[in-house]
Structures are given as structure tokens and as C-alpha cells.
N, C-alpha and C positions, 0 to 999 in steps of 0.2 A: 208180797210187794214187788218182787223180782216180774211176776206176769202181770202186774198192772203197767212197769215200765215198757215191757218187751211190747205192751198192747199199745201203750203210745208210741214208741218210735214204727211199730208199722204201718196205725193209719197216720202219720204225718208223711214217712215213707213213701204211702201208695197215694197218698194226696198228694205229694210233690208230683210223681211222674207220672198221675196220670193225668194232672190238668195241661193243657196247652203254653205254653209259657209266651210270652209276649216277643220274644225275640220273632217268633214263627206267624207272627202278623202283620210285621211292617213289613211295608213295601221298602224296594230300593236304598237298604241302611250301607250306610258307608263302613268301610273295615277301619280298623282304629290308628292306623296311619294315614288315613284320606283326607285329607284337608276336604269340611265341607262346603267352602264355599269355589273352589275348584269346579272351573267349568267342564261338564264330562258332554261331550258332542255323541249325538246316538246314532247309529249304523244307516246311511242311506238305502232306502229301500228297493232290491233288486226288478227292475223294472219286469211287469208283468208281461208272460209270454202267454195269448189267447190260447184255450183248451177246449175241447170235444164238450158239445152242452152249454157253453157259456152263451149269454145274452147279450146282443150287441145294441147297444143304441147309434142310430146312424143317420144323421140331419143332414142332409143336404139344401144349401140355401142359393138362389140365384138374385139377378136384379128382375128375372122376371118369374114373378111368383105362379102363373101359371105352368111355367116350365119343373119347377120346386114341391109342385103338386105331383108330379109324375114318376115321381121318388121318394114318396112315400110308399110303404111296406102293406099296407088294411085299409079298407075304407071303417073297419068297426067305431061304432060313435065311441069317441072318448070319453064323451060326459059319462058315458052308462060304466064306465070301468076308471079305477082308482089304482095307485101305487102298482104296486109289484103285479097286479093283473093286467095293467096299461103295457107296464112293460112286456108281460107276458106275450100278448096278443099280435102285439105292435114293435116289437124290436128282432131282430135278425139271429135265428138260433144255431148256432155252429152243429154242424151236420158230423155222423159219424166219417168223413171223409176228410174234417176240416173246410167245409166250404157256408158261405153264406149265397142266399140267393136274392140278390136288389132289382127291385123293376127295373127294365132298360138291360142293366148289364150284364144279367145271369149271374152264374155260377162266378164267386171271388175266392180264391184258396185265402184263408187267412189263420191257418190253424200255424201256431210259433211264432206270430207274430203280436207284437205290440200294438196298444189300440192308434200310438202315434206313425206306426210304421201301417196300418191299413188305413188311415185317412187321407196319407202318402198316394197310395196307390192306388185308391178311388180317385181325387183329384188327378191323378195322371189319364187314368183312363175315359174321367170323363173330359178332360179338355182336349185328348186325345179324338173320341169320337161323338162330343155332342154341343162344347161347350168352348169359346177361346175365351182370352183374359180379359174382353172388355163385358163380359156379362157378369163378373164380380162374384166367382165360383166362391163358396166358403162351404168347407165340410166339416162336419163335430163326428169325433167317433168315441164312444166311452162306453164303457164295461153299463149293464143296467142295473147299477144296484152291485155292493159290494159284500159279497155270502161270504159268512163263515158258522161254523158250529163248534157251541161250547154243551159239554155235558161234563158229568162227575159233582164234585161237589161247588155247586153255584148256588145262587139262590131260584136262579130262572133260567136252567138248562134248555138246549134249544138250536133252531137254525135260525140265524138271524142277516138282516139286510142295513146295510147302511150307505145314503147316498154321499157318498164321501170318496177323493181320489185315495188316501191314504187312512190306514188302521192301526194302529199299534197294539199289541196285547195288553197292555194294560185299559185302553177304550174299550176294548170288547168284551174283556172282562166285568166291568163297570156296566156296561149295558145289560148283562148278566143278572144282575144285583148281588154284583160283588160274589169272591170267594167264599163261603161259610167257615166258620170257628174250626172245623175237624176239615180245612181241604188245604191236603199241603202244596202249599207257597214256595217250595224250596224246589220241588220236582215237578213241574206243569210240562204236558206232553204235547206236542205240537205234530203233528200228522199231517204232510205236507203231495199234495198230488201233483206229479210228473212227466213228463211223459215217458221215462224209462220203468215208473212204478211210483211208489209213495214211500217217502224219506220221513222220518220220523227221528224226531230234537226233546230237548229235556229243556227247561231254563229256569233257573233259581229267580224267583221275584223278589226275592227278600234282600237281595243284593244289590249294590247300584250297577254294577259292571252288566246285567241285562240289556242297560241300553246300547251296549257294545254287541250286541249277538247278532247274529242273520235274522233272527228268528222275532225280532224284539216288535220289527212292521211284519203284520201279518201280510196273506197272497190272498186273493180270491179265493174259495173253496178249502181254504185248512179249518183243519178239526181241532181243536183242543179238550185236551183230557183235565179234567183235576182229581189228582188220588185221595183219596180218605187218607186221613194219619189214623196211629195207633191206635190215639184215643178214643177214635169212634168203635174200632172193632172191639175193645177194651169193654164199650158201654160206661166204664164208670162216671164220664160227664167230664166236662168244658172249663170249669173253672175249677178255681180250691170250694167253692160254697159247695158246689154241685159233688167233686167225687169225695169231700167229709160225710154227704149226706148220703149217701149211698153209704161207704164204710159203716157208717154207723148202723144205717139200716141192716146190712150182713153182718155186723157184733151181735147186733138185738135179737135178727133172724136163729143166729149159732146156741145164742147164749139161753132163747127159749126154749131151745133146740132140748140143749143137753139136758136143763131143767128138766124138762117132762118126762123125756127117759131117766134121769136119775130117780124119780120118782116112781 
């Protein structure tokens, strides 16, 4: 009677800790002094500094369209290219020097700069040598497409593009299709490129205090990690149904075990 009980408290035992428990699924829960409806204001996002490789999109418009032709980057037909290949083609790729090269102006250093601090200095340069203010100079500069990469446990690990000024990790996780049952929530790795090297953050999602991090608006080009939990290296399975059925399968497995050799 004594090892029928000891056989019960171990599979409920190993059913407890190896299923996932729910606390390790929500997003952003409040600690239990946080008033929930408490406004929590999320981290402005550090304004992006252009890097080595990045894609620049760069419109130049005047009142004379003909002049506005001669500032474009390709004649390649656009119709025959789409999305992320248009840009490709057709947007301005920062050189290992930091420089872009635009019809007309040559070579523009823009490498640690801002996409609002090089539309600056285009516009100076061209009213400087091609252009005064009654031809109604207007310049766009923005990043082509906003890259990051999610791998580890996602459901759609990957490098992905979004035409958006701003990301948050929780968006881009979502675009992902979500974290999976075994990727924990609590430690996501943010792998951050610099120009002294790559900075690398941790940040609890399961928390609300996330949206207080650096880390919370993603940059162009970061990496994020999600680590498997226990349970997956465990294999016993995700919920209570999943690692009972397994225990019992290894009872059944043991217990036919001995059987045979006692015989």
C-alpha cells in the first residue's frame, strides 16, 4: 500500500513541475501591489543612429518635376520589382565608409546619423548648389523597411521587414506567430548592433515593467533570442494532460519491464 502512495505523490509530483504553469504565459502582469488600472507610460524610443549596410530611402521632390527626375537613384522599371526588391534596387546602400552616393551630389557621409538629421543636410546642400526656396524643395529620408530577426522558440522564426517608423517587441514577436508553450517569456535576448560592437539585454515579458526598458522599442537590425524552458529539454510535455501521459507511459514501460524479467 506504502508504494502505491509513494507512486502517486511522484507522478502528480512530476506532473506539477513539469508542465508550464500559466503564470509563464502572460504578457506584461502587474505585481500584486500595482494598481491595474494605473497609467504605466513606455520608454521613448532612442532615436536611430544610420549604420554600415542600412537602406536608405530618399525622395527628392521639386515644383519642377523634371528637375525631381534627376534625383532619382535607377532607371530599373518598378512595375517588374515589388517590396523589399524595389527597395533593394532603388534605395541608397551605406557603404563600408559610411557614405551614400545620390545623383548630382556624390558621395554624402551619413553614417551616425539620423534619417531626420540627413534630410537636413541634403536639403542644405541642394539649395546650397542647385536649388533656392522658391522651387518648393521638399525632401523624405527613411530607413527602407524596418529589419529585425527573431529565432529560438517562435512559431515563425526568421528575418523580418516592417514598413513602420517604430517597433516594439512585443509587435515583432506577434508577427513571429507568437512565442511557443516551451519559449521563456521571462528571459528574451535582445542582441543589439553598435558601432563600438553589439550590446546584448535580457527583458522579462511577463512583467509590465517591460514597457519601461530601453529595450521595450526595438532599433533596426536587432536580433532577438527566445530560450527554450526546462520543459522542453525535460520532453515530458506542456501541460498536466501531456506530462500524466507520458508518466504513465514510463509506469507501464518499467512495470512491463520487471514483469518479464521476473519471469
Amino acid at each position: 500500500m506504502k508504494k502505491i502512495y509513494i507512486y502517486i505523490l511522484f507522478i502528480v509530483g512530476l506532473t506539477y513541475t513539469s508542465c508550464v504553469p500559466t503564470k509563464d504565459l502572460i504578457y506584461l502582469q502587474n505585481s500584486e501591489n500595482t494598481d491595474s488600472n494605473k497609467i504605466i507610460t513606455a520608454t521613448n524610443p532612442t532615436p536611430y543612429r544610420v549604420q554600415t549596410n542600412d537602406i536608405l530611402s530618399v525622395v527628392i521632390k521639386t515644383s519642377d518635376p523634371k528637375l525631381s527626375e534627376l534625383f532619382k537613384s535607377s532607371p530599373i522599371n518598378q512595375n517588374a520589382l515589388q517590396g523589399e526588391q524595389s527597395l533593394y534596387f532603388d534605395g541608397f546602400t551605406v557603404n563600408d565608409h559610411g557614405n551614400i552616393r545620390i545623383p548630382l551630389l556624390g558621395e554624402l557621409n551619413v553614417l551616425g546619423f539620423t534619417p531626420d538629421e540627413i534630410r537636413v543636410k541634403i536639403e542644405e546642400k541642394l539649395l546650397a548648389e542647385y536649388f533656392n526656396k522658391a522651387s518648393n524643395l521638399f525632401v523624405t529620408v527613411k530607413l527602407a523597411g524596418f529589419r529585425y530577426t527573431v529565432n529560438g522558440e517562435v512559431q515563425n522564426p526568421g528575418s523580418k521587414v516592417l514598413y513602420q517608423e517604430r517597433v516594439n517587441i512585443l509587435e515583432a514577436v506577434a508577427n513571429c506567430g507568437d512565442i511557443t508553450v516551451t519559449g521563456d517569456r521571462k528571459n528574451v535576448v535582445v542582441m543589439r548592433k553598435l558601432p563600438q560592437g553589439v550590446e546584448t539585454h535580457t527583458i522579462d515579458l511577463t512583467n509590465i515593467s517591460a514597457l519601461q526598458s530601453p529595450y521595450y522599442y526595438l532599433q533596426p537590425n536587432d536580433y532577438i533570442y527566445i530560450k527554450p524552458l526546462k520543459q522542453k529539454t525535460w520532453g515530458t510535455g506542456k501541460t498536466g494532460i501531456e506530462s500524466l501521459s507520458t508518466v504513465i507511459t514510463l509506469l507501464s514501460l518499467i512495470t512491463t519491464t520487471y514483469l518479464l524479467l521476473k519471469k
